[in-house]
C-alpha distance (Angstrom), angle and dihedral (degrees) to the residues before:
residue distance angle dihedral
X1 . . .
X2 3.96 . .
X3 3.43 110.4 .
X4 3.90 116.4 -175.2
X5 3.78 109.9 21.6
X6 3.50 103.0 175.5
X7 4.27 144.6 -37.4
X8 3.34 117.9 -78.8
X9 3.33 112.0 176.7
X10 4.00 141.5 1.5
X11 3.88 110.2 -147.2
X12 3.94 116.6 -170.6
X13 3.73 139.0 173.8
X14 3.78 129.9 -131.3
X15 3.86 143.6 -171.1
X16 3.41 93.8 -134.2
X17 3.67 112.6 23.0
X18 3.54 107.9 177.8
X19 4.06 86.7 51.4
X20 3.46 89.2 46.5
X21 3.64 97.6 56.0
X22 3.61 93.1 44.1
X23 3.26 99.7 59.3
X24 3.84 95.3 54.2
X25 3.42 90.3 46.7
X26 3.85 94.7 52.2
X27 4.13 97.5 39.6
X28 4.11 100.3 25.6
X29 4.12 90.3 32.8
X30 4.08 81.9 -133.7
X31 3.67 94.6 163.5
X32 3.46 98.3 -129.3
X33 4.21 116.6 -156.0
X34 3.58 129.3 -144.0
X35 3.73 87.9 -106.1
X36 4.03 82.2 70.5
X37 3.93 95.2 -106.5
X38 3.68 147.4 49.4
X39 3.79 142.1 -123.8
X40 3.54 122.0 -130.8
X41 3.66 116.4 -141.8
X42 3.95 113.1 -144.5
X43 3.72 126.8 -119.8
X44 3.27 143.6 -155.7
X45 3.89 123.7 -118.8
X46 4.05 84.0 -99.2
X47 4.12 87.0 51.4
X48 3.62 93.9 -107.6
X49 4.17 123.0 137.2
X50 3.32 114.3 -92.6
X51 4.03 125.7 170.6
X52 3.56 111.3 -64.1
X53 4.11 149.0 57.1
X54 3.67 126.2 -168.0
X55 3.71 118.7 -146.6
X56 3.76 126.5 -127.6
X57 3.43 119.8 178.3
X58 4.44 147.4 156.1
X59 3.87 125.4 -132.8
X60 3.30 125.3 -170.1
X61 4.20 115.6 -103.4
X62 3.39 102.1 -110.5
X63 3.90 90.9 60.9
X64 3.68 123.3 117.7
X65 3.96 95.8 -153.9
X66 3.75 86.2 116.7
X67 4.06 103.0 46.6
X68 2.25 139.5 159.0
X69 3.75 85.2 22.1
X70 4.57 109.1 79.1
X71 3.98 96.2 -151.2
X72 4.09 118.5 113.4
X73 3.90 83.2 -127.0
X74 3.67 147.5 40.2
X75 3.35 133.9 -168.3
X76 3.70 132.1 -128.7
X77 4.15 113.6 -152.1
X78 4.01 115.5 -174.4
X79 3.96 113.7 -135.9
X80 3.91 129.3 -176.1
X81 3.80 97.4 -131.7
X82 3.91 111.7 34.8
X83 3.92 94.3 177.2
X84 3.49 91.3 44.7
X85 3.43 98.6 50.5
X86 3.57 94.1 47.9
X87 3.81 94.1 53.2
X88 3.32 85.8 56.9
X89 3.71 107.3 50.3
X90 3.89 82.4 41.6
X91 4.21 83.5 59.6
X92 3.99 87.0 49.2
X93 3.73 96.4 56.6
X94 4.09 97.3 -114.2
X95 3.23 112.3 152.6
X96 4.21 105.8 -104.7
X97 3.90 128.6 -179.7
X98 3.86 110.5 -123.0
X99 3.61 90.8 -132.2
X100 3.72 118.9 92.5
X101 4.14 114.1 169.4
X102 3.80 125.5 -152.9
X103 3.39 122.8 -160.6
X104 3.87 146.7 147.4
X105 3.98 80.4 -79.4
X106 3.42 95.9 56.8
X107 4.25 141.4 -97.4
X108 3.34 121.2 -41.7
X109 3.71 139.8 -161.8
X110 3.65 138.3 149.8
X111 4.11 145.1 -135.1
X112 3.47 134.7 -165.7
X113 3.86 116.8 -139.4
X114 3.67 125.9 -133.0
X115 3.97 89.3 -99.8
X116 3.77 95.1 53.9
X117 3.78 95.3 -94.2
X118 4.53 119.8 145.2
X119 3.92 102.1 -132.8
X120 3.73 104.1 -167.1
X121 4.13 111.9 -144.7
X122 3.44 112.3 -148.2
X123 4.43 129.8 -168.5
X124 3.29 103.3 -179.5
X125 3.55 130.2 -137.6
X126 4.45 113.6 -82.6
X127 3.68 110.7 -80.5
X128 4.02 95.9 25.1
């Protein structure tokens, strides 16, 4: 069974958002949404769209999007087989949250690290 396929998103927290995400926008040209981050689309090795986007986005500090986890960051890895997966790490002793989310974004589910850190698994939606 594949486990990690890929990244699909780097989440990070900020004192000052808003600042934050201004200045990559104005000296990286990250095109930073209202939503406080971006999607990248994929590309081919010709630059055309492919399947795909990775997410990259700032919060603000004082948000718990990352609890129970205490790192500035967390990382978001896409996997073919979220249940799966889970079972397994369950079966391995890591230390998994029972919650798993599906939406019209895709499933859900997260793991904390051996240093304390939320790793967010990710199977995205058919087609993505």
């Amino acid at each position: 069974m594949k486990r990690v396929t890929g990244i699909g998103g780097i989440f990070f927290k900020a004192k000052d958002a808003p600042a934050l995400q201004a200045w990559y926008k104005r000296h990286l040209g990250i095109d930073v949404q209202e939503w406080g981050g971006t999607a990248f689309t994929w590309t081919d090795g010709e630059g055309k769209p492919v399947a795909g986007t990775t997410v990259w986005s700032i919060a603000p500090a004082q948000s718990d999007q990352f609890a129970p986890g205490a790192a500035t960051f967390m990382v978001n890895y896409r996997v073919e087989d979220l249940h799966a997966l889970v079972k397994v790490l369950r079966e391995e002793g890591c230390n998994v949250l029972e919650k798993i989310d599906d939406s019209e974004y895709g499933k859900f589910a997260w793991v904390i690290d051996p240093e304390g850190n939320k790793v967010e698994l990710w199977q995205p939606p058919a087609g993505q």
